[in-house]
N, C-alpha and C positions, 0 to 999 in steps of 0.2 A: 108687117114685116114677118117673115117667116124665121125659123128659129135658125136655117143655113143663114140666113141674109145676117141675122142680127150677129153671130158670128164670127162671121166673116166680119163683118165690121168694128166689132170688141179687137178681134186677130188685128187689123189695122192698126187702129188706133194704140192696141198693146205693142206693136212692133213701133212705131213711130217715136214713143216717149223710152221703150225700153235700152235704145245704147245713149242718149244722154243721161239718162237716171243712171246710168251703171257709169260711163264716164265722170261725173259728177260724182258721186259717193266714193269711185277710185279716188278722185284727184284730191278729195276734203279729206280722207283719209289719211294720204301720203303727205298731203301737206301739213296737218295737223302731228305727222308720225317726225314729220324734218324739222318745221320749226318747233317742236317741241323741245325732241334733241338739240338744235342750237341755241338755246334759251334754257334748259335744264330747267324748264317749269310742262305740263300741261299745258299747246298751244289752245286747248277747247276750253279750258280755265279761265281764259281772257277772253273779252267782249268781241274783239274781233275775231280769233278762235272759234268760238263758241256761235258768233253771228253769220262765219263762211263753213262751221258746218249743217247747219243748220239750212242756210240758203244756195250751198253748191248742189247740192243734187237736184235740186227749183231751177237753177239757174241754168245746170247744164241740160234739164229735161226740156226748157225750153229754146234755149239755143240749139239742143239739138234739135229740136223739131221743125228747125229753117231749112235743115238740111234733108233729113229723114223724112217727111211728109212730101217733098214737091220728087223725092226720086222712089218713093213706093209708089206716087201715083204714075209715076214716068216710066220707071224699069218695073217695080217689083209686083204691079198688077198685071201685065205682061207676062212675067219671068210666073204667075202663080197658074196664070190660063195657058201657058206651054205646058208647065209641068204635069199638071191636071191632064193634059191633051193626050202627053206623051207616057199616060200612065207613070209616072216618077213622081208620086208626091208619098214621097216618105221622108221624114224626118231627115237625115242625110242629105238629099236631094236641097233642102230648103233650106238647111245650115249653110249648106257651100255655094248658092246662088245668093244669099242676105251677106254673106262675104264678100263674094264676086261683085255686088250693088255698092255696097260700102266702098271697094277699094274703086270701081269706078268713078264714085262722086267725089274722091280725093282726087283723080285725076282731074276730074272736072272744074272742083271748084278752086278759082284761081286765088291765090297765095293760102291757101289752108294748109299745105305739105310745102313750104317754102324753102325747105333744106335737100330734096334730093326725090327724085320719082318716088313713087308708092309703093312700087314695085320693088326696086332697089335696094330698099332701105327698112331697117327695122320699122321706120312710120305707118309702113303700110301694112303690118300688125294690129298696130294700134286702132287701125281705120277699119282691119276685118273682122277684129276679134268683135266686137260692138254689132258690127252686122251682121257676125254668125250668131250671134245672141239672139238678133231681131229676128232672123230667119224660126231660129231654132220655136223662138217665144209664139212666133207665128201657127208654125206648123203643130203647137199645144193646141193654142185654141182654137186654132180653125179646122183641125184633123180631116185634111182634105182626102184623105187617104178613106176615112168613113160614108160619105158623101158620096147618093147616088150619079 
């Protein structure tokens, strides 16, 4: 394997697990920061506390990878051989198409946004900021832009 192949295959693999780890350590956070406050103890102080933050950012890096793995291989290896094509692989370019992927597999995937379009709705934030991550995390290690 050549050092672009291997790479580019780190770049995958690092985008794939990187918006559930980043959903996952949000959500263990905020919820260790709420039920703290309504309990007026440290929620990470307690066994359950301490055992959801420990295993939410596991949990969300693998859940998300149900989703983030079957649409890199669908959209986002497509959306990397356009951009490469169309001379556009700069950083920018790759933040706002791993968004633009994100917010389409909200569309896609049926009851995941069950309160209102993707689009419409703060939710579909939620679905891009993670994918602009992925994008972003992408175009670090794979620096397509370097690449004869």
């Amino acid at each position: 394997m050549t050092e672009r192949a291997a790479r580019l295959f780190i770049a995958f693999a690092a985008a794939a697990l990187a918006p559930g780890l980043a959903v996952g350590v949000f959500l263990s956070l905020v919820l260790n920061t709420l039920f703290g406050a309504a309990f007026r103890t440290p929620f990470a102080a307690t066994p359950e506390g301490g055992l959801m933050l420990v295993l939410g950012p596991f949990m969300g890096m693998l859940y998300g990878c149900l989703y983030s793995v079957p649409l890199l291989l669908i959209l986002g290896l497509p959306a990397h051989l356009a951009l490469r094509r169309f001379r556009l692989a700069h950083g920018w370019a790759y933040t706002l198409a791993g968004a633009a992927i994100a917010l389409v597999g909200a569309i896609i995937v049926p009851g995941f946004l069950v309160f209102a379009s993707p689009l419409a709705s703060p939710h579909g934030l939620v679905c891009a900021l993670p994918g602009a991550l992925s994008g972003a995390l992408f175009w670090l290690i794979a620096r397509p832009n370097r690449s004869p």
